[in-house]
C-alpha positions as CSV (number, residue, x, y, z in Angstrom):
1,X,-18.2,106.4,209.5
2,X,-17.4,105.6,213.6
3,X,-19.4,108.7,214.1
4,X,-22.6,107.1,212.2
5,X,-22.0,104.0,213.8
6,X,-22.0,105.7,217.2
7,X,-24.8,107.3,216.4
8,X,-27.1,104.9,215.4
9,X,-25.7,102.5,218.8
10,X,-27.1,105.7,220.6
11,X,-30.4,105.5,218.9
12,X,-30.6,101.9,219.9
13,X,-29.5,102.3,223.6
14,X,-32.1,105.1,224.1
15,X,-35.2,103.5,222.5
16,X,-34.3,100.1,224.5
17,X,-33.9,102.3,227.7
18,X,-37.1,104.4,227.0
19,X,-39.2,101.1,226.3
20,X,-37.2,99.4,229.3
21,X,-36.1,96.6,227.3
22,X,-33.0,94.5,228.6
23,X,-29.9,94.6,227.1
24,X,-30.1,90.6,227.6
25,X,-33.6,90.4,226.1
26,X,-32.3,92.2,222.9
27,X,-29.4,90.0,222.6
28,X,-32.0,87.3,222.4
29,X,-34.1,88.7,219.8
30,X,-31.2,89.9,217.4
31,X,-29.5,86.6,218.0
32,X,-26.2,87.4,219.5
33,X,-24.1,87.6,222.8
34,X,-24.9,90.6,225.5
35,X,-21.3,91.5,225.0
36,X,-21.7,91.6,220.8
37,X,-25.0,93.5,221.2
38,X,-23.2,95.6,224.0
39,X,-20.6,96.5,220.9
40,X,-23.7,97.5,218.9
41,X,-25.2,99.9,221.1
42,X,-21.4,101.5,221.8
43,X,-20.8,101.8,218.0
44,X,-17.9,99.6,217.8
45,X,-19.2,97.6,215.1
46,X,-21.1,98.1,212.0
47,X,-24.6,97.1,212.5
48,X,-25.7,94.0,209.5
49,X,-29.2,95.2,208.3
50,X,-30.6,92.0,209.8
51,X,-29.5,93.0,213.0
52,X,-30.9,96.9,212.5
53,X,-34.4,95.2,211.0
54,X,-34.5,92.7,214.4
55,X,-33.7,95.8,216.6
56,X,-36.8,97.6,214.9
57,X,-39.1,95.3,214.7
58,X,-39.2,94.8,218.1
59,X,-39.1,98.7,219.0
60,X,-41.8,98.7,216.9
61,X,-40.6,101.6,214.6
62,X,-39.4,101.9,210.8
63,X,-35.5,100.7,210.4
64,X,-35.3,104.1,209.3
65,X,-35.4,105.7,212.8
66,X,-32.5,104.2,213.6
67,X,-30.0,104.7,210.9
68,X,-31.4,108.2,210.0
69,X,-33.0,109.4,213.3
70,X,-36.4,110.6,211.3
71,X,-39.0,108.6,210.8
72,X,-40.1,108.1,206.8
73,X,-41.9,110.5,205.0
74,X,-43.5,110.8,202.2
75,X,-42.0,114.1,199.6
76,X,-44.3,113.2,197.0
77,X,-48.0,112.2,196.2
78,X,-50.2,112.5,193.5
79,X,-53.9,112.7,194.1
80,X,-56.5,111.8,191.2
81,X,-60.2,112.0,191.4
């Protein structure tokens, strides 16, 4: 499990450095402390989904990219004509 939550604290630090987001600004929009989302990012604590959702939303990308590391996709369709 620390290995998950490492993992998805990685996913967050790189998309938040990639899109040159502040640590600051993304303790403001997920409503904590820099040092609680600081935890988040290092995988020291389990991520709440609201936190994971917040995170997204403002990365602009599907809550899945973060927890999995692959964005959504679709294994089955039907098309009817």
């Amino acid at each position: 499990m620390e290995n998950k939550l490492q993992q998805i604290g990685n996913r967050i630090r790189d998309i938040r450095q990639i899109m040159e987001i502040s640590e600051e600004e993304m303790a403001r929009v997920t409503g904590v402390t820099v040092e609680e989302y600081r935890k988040h990012e290092d995988g020291l604590v389990e991520s709440p989904f609201a936190f994971l959702y917040l995170c997204a939303e403002r990365f602009g990308v599907d809550v899945g990219v973060l927890v999995s590391g692959e964005s959504p996709k679709l294994s089955l369709y039907n098309i009817t004509r």
